[in-house]
C-alpha positions as CSV (number, residue, x, y, z in Angstrom):
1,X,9.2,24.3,1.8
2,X,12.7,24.0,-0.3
3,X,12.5,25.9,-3.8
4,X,12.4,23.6,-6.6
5,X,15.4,22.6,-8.7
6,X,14.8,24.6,-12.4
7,X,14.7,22.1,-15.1
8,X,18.4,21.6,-17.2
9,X,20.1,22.0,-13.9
10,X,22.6,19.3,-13.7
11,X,23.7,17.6,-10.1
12,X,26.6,15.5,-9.6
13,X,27.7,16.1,-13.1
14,X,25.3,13.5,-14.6
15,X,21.7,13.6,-13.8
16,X,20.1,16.6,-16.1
17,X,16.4,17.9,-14.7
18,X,13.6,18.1,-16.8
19,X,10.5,18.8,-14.6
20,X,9.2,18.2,-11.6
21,X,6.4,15.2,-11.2
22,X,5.7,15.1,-7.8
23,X,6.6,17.4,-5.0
24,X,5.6,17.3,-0.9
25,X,6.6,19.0,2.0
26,X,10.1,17.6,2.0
27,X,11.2,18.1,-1.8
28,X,10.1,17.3,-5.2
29,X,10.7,14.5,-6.9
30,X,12.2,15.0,-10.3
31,X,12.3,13.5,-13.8
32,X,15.9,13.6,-15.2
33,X,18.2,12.1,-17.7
34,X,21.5,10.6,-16.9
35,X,23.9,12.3,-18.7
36,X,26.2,8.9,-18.3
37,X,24.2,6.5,-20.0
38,X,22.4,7.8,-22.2
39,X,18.7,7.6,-23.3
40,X,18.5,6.5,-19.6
41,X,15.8,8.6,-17.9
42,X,15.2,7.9,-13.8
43,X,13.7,9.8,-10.7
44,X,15.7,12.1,-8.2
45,X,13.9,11.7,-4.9
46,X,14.9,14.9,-3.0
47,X,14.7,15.1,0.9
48,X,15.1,18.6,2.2
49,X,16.0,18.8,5.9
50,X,15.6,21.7,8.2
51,X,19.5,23.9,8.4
52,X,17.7,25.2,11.7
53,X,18.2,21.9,13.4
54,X,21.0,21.5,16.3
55,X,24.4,20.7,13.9
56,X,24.5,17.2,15.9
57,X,20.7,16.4,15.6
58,X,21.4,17.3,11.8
59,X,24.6,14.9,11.2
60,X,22.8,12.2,12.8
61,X,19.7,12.7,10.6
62,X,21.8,12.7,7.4
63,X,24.1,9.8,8.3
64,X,20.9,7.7,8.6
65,X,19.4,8.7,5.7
66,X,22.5,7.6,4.1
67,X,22.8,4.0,5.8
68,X,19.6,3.4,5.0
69,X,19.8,4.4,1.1
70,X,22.7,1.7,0.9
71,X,20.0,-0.8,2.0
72,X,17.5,0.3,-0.6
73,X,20.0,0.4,-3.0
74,X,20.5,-3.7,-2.4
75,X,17.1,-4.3,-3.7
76,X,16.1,-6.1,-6.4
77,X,13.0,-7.0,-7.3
78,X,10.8,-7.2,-10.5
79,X,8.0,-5.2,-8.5
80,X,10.1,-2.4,-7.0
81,X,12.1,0.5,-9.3
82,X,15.8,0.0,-8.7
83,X,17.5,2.8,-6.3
84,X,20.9,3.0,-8.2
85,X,22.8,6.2,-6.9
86,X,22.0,8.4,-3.6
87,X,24.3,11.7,-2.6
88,X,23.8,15.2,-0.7
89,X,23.9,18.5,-1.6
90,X,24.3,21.2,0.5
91,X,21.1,20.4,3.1
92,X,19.4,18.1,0.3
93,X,19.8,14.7,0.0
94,X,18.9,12.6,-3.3
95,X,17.8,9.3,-3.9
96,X,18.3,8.0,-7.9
97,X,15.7,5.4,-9.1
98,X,14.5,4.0,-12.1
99,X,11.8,6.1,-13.5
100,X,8.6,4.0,-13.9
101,X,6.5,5.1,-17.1
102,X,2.7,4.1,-17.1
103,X,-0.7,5.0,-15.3
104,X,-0.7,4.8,-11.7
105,X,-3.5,2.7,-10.4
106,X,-4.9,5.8,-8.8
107,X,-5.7,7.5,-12.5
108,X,-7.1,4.2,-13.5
109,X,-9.6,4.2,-11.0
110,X,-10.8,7.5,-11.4
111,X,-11.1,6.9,-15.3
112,X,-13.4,3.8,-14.2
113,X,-15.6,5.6,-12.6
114,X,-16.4,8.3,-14.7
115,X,-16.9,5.6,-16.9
116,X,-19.6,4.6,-13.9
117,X,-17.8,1.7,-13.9
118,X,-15.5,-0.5,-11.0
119,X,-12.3,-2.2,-12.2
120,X,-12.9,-5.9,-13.0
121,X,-12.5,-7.7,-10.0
122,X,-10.2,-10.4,-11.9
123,X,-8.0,-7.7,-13.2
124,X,-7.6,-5.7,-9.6
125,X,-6.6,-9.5,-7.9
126,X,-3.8,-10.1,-11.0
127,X,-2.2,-6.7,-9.6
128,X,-2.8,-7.9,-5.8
129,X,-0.4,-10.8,-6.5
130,X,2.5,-8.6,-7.7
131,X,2.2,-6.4,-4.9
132,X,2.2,-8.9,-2.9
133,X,5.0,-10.5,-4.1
134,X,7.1,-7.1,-3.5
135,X,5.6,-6.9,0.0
136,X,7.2,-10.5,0.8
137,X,10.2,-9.7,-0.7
138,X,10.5,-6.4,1.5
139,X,8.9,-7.7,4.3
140,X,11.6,-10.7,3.8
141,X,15.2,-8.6,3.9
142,X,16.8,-9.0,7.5
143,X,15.8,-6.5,9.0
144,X,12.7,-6.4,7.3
145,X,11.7,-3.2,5.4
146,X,8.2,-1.6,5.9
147,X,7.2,0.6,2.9
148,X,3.9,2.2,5.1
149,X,2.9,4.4,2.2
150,X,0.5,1.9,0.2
151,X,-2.1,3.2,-2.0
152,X,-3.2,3.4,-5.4
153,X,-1.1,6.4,-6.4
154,X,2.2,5.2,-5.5
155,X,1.5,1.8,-8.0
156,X,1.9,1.8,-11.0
157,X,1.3,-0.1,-14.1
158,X,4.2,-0.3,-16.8
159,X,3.3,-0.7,-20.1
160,X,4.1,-4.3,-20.2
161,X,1.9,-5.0,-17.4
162,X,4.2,-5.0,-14.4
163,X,3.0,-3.4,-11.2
164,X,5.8,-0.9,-9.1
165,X,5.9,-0.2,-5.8
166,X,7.0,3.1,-6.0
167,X,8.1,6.1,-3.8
168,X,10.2,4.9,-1.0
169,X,9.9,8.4,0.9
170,X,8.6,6.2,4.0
171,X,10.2,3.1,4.0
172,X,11.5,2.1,7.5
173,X,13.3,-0.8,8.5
174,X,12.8,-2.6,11.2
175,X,15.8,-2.8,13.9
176,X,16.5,-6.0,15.6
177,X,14.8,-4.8,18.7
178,X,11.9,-4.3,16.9
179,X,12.0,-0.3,17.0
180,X,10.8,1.2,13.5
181,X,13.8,3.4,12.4
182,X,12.3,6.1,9.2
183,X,14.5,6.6,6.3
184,X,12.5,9.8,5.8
185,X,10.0,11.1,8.1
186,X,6.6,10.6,7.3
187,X,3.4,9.4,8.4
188,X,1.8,7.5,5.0
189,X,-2.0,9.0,3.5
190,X,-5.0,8.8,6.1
191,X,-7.1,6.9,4.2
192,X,-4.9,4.0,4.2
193,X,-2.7,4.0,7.6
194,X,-3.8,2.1,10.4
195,X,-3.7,3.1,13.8
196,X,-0.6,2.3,15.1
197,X,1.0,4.4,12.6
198,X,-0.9,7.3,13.3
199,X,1.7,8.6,16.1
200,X,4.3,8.8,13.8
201,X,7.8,7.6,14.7
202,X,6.7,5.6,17.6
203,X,8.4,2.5,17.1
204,X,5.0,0.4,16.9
205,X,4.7,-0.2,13.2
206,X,5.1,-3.9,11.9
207,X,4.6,-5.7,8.6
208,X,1.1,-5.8,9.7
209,X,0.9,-2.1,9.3
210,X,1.5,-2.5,5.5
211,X,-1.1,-5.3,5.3
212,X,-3.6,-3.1,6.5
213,X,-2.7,-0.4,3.8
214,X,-2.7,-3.0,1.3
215,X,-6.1,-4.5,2.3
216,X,-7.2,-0.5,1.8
217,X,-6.0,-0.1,-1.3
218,X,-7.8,-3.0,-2.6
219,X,-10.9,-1.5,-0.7
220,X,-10.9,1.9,-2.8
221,X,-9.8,0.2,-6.3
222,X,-12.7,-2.2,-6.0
223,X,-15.3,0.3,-4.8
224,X,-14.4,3.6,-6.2
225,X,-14.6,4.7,-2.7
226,X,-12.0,5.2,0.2
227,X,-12.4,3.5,3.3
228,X,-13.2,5.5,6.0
229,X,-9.9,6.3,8.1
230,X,-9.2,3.7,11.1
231,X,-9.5,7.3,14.0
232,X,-12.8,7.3,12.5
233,X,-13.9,3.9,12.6
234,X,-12.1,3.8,16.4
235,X,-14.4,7.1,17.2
236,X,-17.4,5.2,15.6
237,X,-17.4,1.6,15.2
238,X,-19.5,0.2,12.3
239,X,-18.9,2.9,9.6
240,X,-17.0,0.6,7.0
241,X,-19.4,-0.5,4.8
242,X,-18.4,-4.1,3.4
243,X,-17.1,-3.8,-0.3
244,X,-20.0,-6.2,-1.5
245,X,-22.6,-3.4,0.1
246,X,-20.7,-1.1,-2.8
247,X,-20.2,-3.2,-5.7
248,X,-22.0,-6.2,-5.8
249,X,-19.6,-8.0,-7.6
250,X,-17.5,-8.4,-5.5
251,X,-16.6,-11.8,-4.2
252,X,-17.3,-12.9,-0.7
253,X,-13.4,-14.5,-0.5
254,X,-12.2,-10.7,-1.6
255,X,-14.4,-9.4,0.5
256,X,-13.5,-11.2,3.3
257,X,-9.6,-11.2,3.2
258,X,-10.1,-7.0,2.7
259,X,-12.1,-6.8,5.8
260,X,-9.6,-8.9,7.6
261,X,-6.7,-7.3,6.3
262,X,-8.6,-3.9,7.9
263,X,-9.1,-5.0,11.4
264,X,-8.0,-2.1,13.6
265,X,-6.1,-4.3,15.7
266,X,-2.8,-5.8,14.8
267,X,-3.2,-8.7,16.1
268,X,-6.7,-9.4,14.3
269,X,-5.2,-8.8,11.1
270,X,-3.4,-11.3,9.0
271,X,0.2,-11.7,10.5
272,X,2.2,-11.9,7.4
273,X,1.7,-10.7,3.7
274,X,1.6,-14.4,2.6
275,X,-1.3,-15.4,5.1
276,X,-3.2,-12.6,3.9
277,X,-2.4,-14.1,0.0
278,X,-3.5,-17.5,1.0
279,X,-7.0,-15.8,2.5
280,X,-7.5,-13.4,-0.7
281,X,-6.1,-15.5,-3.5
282,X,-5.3,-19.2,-2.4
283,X,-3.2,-20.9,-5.0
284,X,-5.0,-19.1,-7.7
285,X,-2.5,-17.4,-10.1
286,X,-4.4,-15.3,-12.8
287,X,-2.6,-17.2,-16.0
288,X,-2.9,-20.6,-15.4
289,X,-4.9,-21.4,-12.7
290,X,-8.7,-21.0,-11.9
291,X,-9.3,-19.7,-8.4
292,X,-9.1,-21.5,-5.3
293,X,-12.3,-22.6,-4.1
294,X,-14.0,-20.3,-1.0
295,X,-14.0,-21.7,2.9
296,X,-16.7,-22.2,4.2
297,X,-18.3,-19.2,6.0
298,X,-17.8,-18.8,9.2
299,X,-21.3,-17.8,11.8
300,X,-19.9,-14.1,12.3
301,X,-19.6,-13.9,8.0
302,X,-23.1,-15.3,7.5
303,X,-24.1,-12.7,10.0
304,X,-21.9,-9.9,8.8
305,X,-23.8,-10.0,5.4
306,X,-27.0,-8.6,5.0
307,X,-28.4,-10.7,2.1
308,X,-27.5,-13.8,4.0
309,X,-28.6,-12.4,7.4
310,X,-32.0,-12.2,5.4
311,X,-32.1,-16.0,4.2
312,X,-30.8,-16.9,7.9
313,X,-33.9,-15.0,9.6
314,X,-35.8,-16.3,6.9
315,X,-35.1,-20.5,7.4
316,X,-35.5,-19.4,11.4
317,X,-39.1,-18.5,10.8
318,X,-39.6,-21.8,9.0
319,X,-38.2,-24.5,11.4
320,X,-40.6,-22.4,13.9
321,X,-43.8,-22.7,12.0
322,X,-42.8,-26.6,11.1
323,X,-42.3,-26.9,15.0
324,X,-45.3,-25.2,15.8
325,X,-47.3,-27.0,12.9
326,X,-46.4,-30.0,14.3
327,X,-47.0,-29.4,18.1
328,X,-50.5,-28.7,17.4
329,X,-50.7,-32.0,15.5
């Protein structure tokens, strides 16, 4: 693991350190004032690669990271912190972003529920529809970019109410023959990483990958609970409990868009970020619109819910006493 830059060291001639606030196997990521403009404070992203590695392997490593930080560095979106300066020094290379004050929803999660409390369902589906947005707008650059580190502790909420997407340390974009190509190495947090990305760099990661990290994340901040890991619901099918089974108040629509969003399979998932809006939200924006009403329920739903399963069984056993009734009349 790389030592950790000491705070009031200065890189490029601008960018001052003050401490470290967040730091992984690959670097630390650093809060820091720009010396330029000042009063401007933003996050160094460090990536530390191995000076062991074959000289060619190394320059080919680097040069990517750097074609892909000029992509990043295009962005701009409401939802996502701004990537305004990348360089390298010595075997460390640096990504410059805005530095996003506020709670991550992570913190606010964990406050809820030592409040023994969940986080309003309402309030959890206003945040769903900015990160949404920022998903379609990623998932919508040609080639799209993946961001396949989704969870509660890499969004946060601004003070003036705006959810980021933050920490780009796994984006990947997606080349045109559809082979996953990793800014930085990485394999995104168990809890929320489907299957197919659990072999790493193998090239079978899509946009559906990040729906079903964003269908977890809504699991956990509803529940207070993480979803048990996709290996483990592959090993043992049946161990996600629905959300409802955890908080009641949950909605059956939520309920049923996470679960969706969750299948194990690709290809039983939603296929874009916007179908999976349409099934979890409908038109319904949180300001000015109530929310769309629920489809009907499909046989597998009515079955897949135990309070319903009861009334089912129950209105069974009552169409066979009226039969029987009326047979022996």
């Amino acid at each position: 693991m790389p030592i950790p830059l000491k705070p009031e060291s200065i890189l490029k001639g601008r960018y001052k350190i003050r401490r470290i606030i967040g730091q992984g196997g690959m670097g630390s990521v650093y809060l820091a004032d720009d010396i330029r403009l000042a009063g401007r404070l933003c996050a160094l992203k460090e990536v530390f690669f191995d000076p062991t590695l074959p000289e060619e392997i190394l320059g080919q490593v680097r040069d990517q990271f750097m074609r892909e930080a000029t992509v990043l560095a295009r962005l701009d979106h409401t939802n996502l912190p701004k990537v305004s300066d990348f360089f390298s020094i010595e075997e460390r290379d640096y990504l410059v972003m805005d530095f996003v004050p506020g709670k991550d929803l992570s913190t606010l999660m964990t406050e809820a529920r030592i409040d023994k409390k969940f986080l309003d369902e309402r309030i959890v589906l206003a945040w769903a529809v900015q990160i949404a947005d920022a998903l379609a707008y990623l998932h919508s650059q040609n080639p799209p970019i993946l961001h396949r580190d989704i969870k509660p502790s890499n969004l946060k909420l601004t003070p003036n109410g705006i959810i980021k997407l933050v920490d780009f340390g796994l984006v990947k974009i997606l080349a045109a023959d559809d082979v996953t190509i990793t800014v930085v190495q990485g394999r995104g947090t168990a809890t929320y990483t489907p299957l197919e990305q659990y072999g790493g760099d193998t090239g079978h990661t899509d946009t559906r990958s990040d729906i079903y990290s964003f269908g977890a994340t809504l699991y956990h901040l509803l529940t207070n609970k993480p979803p048990e890991e996709a290996r483990d619901r592959f090993l043992n099918p049946g161990q996600l409990l629905p959300p409802s089974d955890i908080n009641p108040a949950i909605s059956p629509r939520t309920e049923r868009a996470i679960l969706w969003a969750m299948s194990l399979h690709p290809d039983n998932r939603p296929q874009s970020i916007n179908e999976f809006r349409q099934a979890l939200l409908g038109e319904w924006n949180p300001i000015t619109r109530p929310r769309a009403p629920l489809p009907p329920p499909s046989l597998s739903d009515v079955f897949s819910s135990s309070g319903e399963r009861s009334l089912l069984w129950i209105a069974l056993a009552l169409v066979i006493v009226t039969l029987f009734v009326s047979l022996v009349h």
